[in-house]
C-alpha positions as CSV (number, residue, x, y, z in Angstrom):
1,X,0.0,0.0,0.0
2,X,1.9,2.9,-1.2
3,X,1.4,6.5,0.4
4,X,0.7,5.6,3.7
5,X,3.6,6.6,5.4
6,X,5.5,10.3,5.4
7,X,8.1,10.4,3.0
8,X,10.6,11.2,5.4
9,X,10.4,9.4,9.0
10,X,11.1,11.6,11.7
11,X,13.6,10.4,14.8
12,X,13.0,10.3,18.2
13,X,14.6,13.3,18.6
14,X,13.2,15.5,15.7
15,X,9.3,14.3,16.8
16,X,10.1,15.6,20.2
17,X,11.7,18.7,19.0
18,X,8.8,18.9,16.6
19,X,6.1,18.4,19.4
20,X,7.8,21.5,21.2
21,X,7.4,23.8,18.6
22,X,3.5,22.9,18.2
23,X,3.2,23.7,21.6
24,X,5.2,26.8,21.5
25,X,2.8,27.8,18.7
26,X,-0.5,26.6,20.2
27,X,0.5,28.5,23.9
28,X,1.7,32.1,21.2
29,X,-2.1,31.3,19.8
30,X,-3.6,31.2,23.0
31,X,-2.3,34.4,24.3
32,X,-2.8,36.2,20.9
33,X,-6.8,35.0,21.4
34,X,-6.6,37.3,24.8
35,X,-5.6,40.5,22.7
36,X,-8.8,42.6,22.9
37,X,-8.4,44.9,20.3
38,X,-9.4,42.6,17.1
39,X,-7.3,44.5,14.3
40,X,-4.1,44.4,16.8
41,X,-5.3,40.2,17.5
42,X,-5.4,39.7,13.4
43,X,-2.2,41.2,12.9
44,X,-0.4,38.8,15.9
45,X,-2.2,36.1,14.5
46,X,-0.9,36.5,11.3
47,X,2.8,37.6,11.9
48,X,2.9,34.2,14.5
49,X,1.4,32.2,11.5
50,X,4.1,33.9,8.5
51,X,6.8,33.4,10.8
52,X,6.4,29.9,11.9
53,X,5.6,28.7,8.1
54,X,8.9,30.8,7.1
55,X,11.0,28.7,9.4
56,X,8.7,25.5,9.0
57,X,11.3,23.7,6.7
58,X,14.6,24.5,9.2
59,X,16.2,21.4,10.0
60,X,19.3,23.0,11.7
61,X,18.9,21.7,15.5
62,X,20.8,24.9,16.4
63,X,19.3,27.3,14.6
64,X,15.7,25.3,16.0
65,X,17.0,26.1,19.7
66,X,17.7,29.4,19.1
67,X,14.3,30.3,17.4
68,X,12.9,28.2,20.1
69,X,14.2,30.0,22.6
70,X,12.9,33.6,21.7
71,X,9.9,32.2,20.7
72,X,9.2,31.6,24.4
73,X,11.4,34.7,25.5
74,X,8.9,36.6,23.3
75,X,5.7,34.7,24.1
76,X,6.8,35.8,28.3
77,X,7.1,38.5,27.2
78,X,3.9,39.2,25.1
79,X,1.7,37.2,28.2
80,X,3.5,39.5,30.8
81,X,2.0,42.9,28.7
82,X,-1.4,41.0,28.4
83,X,-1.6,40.9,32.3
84,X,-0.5,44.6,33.0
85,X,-3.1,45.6,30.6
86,X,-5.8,43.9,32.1
């Protein structure tokens, strides 16, 4: 049966890594639901979506960490604003 699996078969350590960035992406998502303003929460939603499909073929793990990394230094960052606004 041909076409049932991925082309290329992730390892352990590039679904893991893979899993984080989802979850880095679904937590940016959640806070950018929490912006009030609906023309500032389209324009998040959209610069987290171009940016994450811009880097979605990266397969350097140390240029992954470093995204990774001020991904959540910015998403801190962003949720820390969101709370002082309230």
């Amino acid at each position: 049966m041909k076409g049932c699996l991925p082309g290329k078969v992730l390892s352990l350590k590039q679904f893991m890594r893979r899993a984080e960035v989802l979850h880095l992406y679904r937590d940016i998502l959640r806070a950018v639901r929490q912006i009030p303003n609906e023309t500032d929460r389209k324009q998040m939603l959209e610069w987290a979506r171009t940016d994450f499909r811009k880097n979605m073929n990266e397969t350097n793990e140390d240029s992954i960490k470093i995204m990774m990394a001020y991904g959540k230094k910015t998403l801190k960052q962003f949720q820390n604003v969101l709370h002082l606004s309230r």
